[in-house]
C-alpha positions as CSV (number, residue, x, y, z in Angstrom):
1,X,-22.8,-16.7,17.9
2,X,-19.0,-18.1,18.7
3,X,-17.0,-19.1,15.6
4,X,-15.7,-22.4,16.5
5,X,-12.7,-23.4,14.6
6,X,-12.0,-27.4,13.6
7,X,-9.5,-28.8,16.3
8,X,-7.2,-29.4,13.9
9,X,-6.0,-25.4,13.0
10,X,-4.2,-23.7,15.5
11,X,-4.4,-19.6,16.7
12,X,-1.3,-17.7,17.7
13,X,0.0,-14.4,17.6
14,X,2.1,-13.0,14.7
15,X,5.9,-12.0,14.5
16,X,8.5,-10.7,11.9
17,X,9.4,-14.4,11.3
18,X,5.8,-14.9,9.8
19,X,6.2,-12.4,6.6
20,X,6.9,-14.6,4.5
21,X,3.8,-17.1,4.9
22,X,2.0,-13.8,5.5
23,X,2.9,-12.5,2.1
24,X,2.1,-15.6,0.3
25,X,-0.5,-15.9,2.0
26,X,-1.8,-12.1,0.5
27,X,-0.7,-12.5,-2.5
28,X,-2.7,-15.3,-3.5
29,X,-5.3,-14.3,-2.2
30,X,-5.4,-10.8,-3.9
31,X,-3.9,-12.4,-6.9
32,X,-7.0,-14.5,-7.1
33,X,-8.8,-11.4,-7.0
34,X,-7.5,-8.5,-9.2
35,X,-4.2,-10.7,-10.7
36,X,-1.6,-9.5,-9.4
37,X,0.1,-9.7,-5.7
38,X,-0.2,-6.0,-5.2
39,X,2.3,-6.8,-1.9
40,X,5.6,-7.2,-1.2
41,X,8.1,-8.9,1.7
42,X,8.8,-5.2,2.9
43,X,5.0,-4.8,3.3
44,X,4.3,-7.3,5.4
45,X,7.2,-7.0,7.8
46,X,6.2,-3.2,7.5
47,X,3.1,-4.4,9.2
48,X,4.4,-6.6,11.8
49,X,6.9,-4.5,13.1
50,X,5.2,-1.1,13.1
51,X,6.4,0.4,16.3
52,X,1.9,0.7,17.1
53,X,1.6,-3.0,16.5
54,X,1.3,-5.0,19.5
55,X,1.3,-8.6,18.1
56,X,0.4,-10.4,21.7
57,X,-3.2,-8.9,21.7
58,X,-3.6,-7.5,18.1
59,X,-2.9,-10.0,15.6
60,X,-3.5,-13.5,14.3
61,X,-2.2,-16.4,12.7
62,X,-4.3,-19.4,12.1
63,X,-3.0,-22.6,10.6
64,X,-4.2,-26.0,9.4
65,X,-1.3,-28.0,10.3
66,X,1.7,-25.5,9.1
67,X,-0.6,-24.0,6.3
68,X,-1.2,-20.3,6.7
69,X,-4.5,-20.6,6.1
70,X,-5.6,-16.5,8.0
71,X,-3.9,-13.5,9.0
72,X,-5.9,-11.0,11.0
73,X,-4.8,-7.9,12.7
74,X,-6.3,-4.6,14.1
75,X,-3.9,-1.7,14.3
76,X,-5.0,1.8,16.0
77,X,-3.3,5.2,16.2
78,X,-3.5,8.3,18.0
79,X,-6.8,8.4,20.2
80,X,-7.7,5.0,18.8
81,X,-11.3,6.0,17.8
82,X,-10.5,4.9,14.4
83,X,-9.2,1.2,14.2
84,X,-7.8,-0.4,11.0
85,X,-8.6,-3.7,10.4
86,X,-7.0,-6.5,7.6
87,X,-8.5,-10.1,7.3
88,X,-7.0,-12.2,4.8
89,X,-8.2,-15.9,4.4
90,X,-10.4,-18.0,1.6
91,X,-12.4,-20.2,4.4
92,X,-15.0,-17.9,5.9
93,X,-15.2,-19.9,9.1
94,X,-11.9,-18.4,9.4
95,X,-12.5,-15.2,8.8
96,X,-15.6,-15.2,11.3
97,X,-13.2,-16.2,13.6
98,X,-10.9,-13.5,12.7
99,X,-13.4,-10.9,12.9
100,X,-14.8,-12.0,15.9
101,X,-11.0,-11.5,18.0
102,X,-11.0,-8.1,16.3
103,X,-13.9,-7.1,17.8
104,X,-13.2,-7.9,21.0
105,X,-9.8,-6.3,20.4
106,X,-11.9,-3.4,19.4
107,X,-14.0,-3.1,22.1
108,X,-11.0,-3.1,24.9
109,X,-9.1,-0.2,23.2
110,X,-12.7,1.7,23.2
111,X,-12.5,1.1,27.4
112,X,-8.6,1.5,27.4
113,X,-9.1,5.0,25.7
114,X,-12.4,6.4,27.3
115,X,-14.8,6.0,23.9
116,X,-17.7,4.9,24.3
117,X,-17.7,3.8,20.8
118,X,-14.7,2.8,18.1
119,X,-15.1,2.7,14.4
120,X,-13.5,-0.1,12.5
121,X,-12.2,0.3,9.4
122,X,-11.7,-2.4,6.2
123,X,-10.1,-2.1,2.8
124,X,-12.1,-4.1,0.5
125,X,-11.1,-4.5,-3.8
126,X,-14.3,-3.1,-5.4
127,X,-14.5,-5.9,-7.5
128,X,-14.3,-8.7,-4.6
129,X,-18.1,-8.6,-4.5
130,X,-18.7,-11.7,-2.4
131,X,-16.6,-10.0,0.3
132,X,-18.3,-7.1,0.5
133,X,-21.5,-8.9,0.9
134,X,-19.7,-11.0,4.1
135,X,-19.1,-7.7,5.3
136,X,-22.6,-6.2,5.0
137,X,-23.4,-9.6,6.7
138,X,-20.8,-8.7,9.6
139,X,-22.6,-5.2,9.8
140,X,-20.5,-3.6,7.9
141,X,-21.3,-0.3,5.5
142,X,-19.9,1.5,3.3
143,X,-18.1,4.3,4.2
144,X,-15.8,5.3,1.2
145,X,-13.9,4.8,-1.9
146,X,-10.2,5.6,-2.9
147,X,-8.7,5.1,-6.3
148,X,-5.3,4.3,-7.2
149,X,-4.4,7.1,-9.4
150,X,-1.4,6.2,-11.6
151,X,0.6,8.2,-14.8
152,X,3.4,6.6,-16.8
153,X,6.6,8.2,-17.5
154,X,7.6,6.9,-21.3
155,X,10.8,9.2,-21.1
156,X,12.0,12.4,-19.5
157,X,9.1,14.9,-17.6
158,X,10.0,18.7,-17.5
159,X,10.8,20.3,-13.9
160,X,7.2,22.4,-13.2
161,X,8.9,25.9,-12.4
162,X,8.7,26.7,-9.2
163,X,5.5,29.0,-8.4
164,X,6.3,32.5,-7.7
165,X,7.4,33.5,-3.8
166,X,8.0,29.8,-3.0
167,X,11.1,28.0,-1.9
168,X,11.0,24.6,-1.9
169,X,12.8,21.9,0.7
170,X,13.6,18.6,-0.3
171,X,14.5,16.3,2.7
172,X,13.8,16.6,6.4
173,X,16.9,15.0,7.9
174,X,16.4,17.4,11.4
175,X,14.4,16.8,13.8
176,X,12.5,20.8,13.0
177,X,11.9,19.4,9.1
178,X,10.3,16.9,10.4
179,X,8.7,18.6,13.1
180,X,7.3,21.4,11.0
181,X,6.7,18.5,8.2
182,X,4.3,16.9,10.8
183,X,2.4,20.0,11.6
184,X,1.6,20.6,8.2
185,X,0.4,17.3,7.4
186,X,-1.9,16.9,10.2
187,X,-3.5,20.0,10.0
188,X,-3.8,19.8,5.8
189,X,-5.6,16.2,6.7
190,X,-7.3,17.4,9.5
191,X,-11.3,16.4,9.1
192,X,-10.6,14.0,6.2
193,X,-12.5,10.6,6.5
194,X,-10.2,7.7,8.2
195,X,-7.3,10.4,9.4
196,X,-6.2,10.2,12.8
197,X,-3.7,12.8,14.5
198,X,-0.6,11.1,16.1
199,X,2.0,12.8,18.2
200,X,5.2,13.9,16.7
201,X,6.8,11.0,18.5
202,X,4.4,7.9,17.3
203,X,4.8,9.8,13.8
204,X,8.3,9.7,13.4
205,X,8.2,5.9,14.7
206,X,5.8,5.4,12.0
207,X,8.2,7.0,9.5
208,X,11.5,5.6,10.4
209,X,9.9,2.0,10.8
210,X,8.8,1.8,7.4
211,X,11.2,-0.1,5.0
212,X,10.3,1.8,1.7
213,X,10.8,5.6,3.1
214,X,13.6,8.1,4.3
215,X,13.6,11.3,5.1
216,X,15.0,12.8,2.1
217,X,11.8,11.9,0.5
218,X,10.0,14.6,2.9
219,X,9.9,17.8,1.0
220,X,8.5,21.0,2.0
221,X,7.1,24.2,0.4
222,X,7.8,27.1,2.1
223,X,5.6,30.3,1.1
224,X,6.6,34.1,2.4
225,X,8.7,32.4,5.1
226,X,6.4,29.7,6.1
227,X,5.8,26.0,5.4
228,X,2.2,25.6,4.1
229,X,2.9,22.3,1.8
230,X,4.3,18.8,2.4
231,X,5.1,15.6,0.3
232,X,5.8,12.4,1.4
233,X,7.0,9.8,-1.3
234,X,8.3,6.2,-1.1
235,X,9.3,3.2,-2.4
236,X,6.6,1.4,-1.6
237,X,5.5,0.3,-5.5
238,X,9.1,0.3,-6.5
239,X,9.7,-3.4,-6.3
240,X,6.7,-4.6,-8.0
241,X,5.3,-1.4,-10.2
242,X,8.8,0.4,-10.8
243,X,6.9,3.3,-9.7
244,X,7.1,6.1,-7.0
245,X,4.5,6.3,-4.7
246,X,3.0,9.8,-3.3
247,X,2.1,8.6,0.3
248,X,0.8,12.2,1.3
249,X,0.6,15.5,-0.5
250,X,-0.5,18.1,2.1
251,X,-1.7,21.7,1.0
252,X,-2.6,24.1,4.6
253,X,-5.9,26.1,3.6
254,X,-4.7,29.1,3.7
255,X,-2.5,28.3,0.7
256,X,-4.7,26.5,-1.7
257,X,-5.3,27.6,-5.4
258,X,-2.1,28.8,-5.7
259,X,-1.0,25.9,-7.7
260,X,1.0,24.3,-4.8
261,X,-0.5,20.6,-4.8
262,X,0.5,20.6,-9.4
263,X,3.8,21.8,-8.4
264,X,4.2,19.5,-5.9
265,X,2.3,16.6,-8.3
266,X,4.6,17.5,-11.4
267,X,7.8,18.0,-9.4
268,X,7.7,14.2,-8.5
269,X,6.3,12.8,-11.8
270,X,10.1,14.9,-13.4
271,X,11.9,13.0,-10.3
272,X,10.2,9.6,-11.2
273,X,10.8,9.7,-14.4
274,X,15.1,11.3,-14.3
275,X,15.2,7.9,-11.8
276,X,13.8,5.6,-14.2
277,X,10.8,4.6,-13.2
278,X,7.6,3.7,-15.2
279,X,5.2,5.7,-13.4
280,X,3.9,7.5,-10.4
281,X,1.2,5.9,-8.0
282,X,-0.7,7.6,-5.2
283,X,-4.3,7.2,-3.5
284,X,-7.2,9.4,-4.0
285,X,-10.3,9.3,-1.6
286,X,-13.2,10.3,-3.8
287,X,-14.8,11.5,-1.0
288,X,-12.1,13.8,0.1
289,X,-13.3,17.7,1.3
290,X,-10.7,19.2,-1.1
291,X,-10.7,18.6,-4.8
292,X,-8.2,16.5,-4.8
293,X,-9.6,14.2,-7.2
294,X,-9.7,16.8,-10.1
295,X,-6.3,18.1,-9.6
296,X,-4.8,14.2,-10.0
297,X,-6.7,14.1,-13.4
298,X,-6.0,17.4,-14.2
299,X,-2.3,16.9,-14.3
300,X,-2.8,13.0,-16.4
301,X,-3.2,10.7,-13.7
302,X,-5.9,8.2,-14.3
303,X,-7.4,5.4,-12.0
304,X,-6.1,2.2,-12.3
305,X,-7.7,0.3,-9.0
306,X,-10.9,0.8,-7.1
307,X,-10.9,0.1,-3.1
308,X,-13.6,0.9,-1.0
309,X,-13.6,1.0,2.6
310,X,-16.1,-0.6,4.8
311,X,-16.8,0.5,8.3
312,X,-18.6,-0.4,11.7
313,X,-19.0,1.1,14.8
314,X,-18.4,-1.0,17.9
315,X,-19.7,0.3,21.0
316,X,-19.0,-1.2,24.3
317,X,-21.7,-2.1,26.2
């Protein structure tokens, strides 16, 4: 069944110029929800400007006169056989509407690729209930949960020493940091649930698009004369949390449980903390191969939000 939207609301594509109805647009919403924005300005022209993000075909804007009343978007990297979705409205003729232009969308990339099936991904607040029953409706199902792992600095963290044989390198401002930086990550995340490969090229887009990161905040381990280790930080919970943000922490397999990941996990809680901030944020999927989870708690952090992630495959027919 089409979604039919009243003729008074109007569709059209996003752009930069949108963020900030876009943000208020969020942040109300996820304010009504868990109480507090939990977004920023740089976020959302983060997300309309990523150098993947074609606005014409993959995004959304729907408005009852010059209300923001949706935002919808489907973003894909790589191979594309994993899409990411985001739907934000309170009217759920809206968000049928939404969700039926995503799948669509969804369905061309599976032909413009060569799947014969995409999976679409959704990030969903644990605690919004009602949306995860929409979703369920939409034929949706569960496919994971993250935690936002936090621990707050009250004054200065001791430097971890540095385990024994290892150098470490803080910053990638080459193009073989970040090369080698890459390599590391996607083979450390390789198998993990919602991780896509991308080329070195559409990584470093990624990277240098996005507001709240440079590359001095790429550091490396390097172990007997070769990087096995890689963290990636940001700014990203800065402006609203006073907190750094681990965005990847990347361990090869070869060099686990030689304390790499705490070393790399305390290092930037004593950084955090000598730059005056509160805390130090990253996400956790409790799902995840390694044992990641265990090693955040084992070193303080504790969860502070639940997310879960709700999938659907969308084959073309």
């Amino acid at each position: 069944m089409t979604a039919v939207l009243p003729s008074s609301y109007t569709v059209r594509p996003p752009s930069k110029e949108d963020a900030q109805a876009v943000l208020e647009l969020v942040s109300d919403y996820n304010t009504s929800v868990i109480g507090f924005a939990d977004y920023t300005l740089e976020d959302a022209e983060d997300e309309l400007t990523d150098p993947g993000f074609e606005p014409e075909t993959d995004g959304w804007l729907v408005f009852d006169g010059d209300r923001l009343i949706g935002y919808g978007t489907v973003f894909g990297k790589g191979d594309h056989r994993q899409l990411d979705l985001d739907v934000v409205t309170a009217d759920t003729d809206v968000e049928a509407y939404l969700l039926e232009r995503i799948l669509s969308r969804a369905t061309e990339f599976a032909r413009a690729y060569g799947h014969s099936s995409v999976q679409l991904d959704v990030v969903n607040y644990r605690v919004d209930t009602a949306r995860a029953e929409r979703l369920s409706g939409y034929d949706f199902h569960p496919g994971t949960t993250f935690h936002r792992m936090r621990i707050d600095h009250d004054g200065p963290v001791p430097a971890p020493e540095v385990p024994a044989g290892v150098t470490v390198r803080r910053g990638a401002p080459d193009e073989a940091s970040q090369r080698v930086g890459h390599v590391v990550l996607n083979e450390s995340f390789e198998g993990q649930f919602g991780f896509t490969p991308r080329s070195f090229e559409e990584w470093q887009a990624a990277q240098e698009n996005f507001s709240a990161f440079d590359w001095s905040q790429l550091t490396l381990l390097e172990l007997d004369g070769e990087v096995v280790a890689m963290r990636s930080t940001s700014n990203q919970f800065v402006e609203d949390e006073n907190c750094g943000y681990i965005g990847r922490l990347g361990v090869l397999a070869k060099a686990r449980g030689k304390g790499l990941a705490k070393f790399l996990l305390r290092d930037q809680f004593a950084l955090d903390a000598a730059a005056g901030r509160a805390g130090t944020i990253l996400h956790v999927d409790t799902n995840n191969p390694t044992p990641a989870l265990g090693v955040y708690l084992s070193v303080g952090m504790q969860a502070t939000l639940v997310m879960e992630v709700w999938r659907r495959e969308v084959t073309v027919a």
